[in-house]
N, C-alpha and C positions, 0 to 999 in steps of 0.2 A: 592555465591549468596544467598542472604535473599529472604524469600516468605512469604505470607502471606496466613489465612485459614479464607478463606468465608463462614461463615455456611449460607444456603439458608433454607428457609422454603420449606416444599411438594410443596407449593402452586408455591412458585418460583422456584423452581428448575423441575419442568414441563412448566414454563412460559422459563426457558431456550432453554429446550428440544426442545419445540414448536419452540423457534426461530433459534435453529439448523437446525432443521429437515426440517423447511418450514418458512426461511427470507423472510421478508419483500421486494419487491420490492423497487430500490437503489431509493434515491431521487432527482429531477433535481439538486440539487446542487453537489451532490458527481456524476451521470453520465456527470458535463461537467469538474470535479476533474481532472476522469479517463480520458476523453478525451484530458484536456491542459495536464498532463503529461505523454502521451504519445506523443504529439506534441514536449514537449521539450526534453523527454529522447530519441527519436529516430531521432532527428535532426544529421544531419550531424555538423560534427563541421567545425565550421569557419574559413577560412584562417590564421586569427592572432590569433588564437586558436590553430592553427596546429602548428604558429612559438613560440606559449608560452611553451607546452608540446614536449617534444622531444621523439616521438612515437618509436623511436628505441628502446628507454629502458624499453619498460614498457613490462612486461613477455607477452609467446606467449604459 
């Protein structure tokens, strides 16, 4: 894997710290994000969902 090196300035790299150390409150758009996929990642799955995946095989 390739990376890449960010040099920040003093000035930014205390503007990071800052947003580590004390984020910003999320905004309505990302808390109703968080909410629809939790709606769908914890949904049961559906009948013709259950006859597509054959639940036997999948490791326990």
């Amino acid at each position: 894997m390739e990376g890449e090196i960010i040099v920040l300035s003093i000035e930014d790299q205390l503007r990071v710290a800052e947003a580590l150390a004390n984020p910003p409150e999320p905004v309505a758009a990302l808390r109703r994000a968080v909410e629809r996929h939790g709606e769908i990642v914890e949904r049961p799955l559906t009948d013709a969902a259950k006859r597509t995946i054959d639940l036997t095989k999948l490791p326990t």
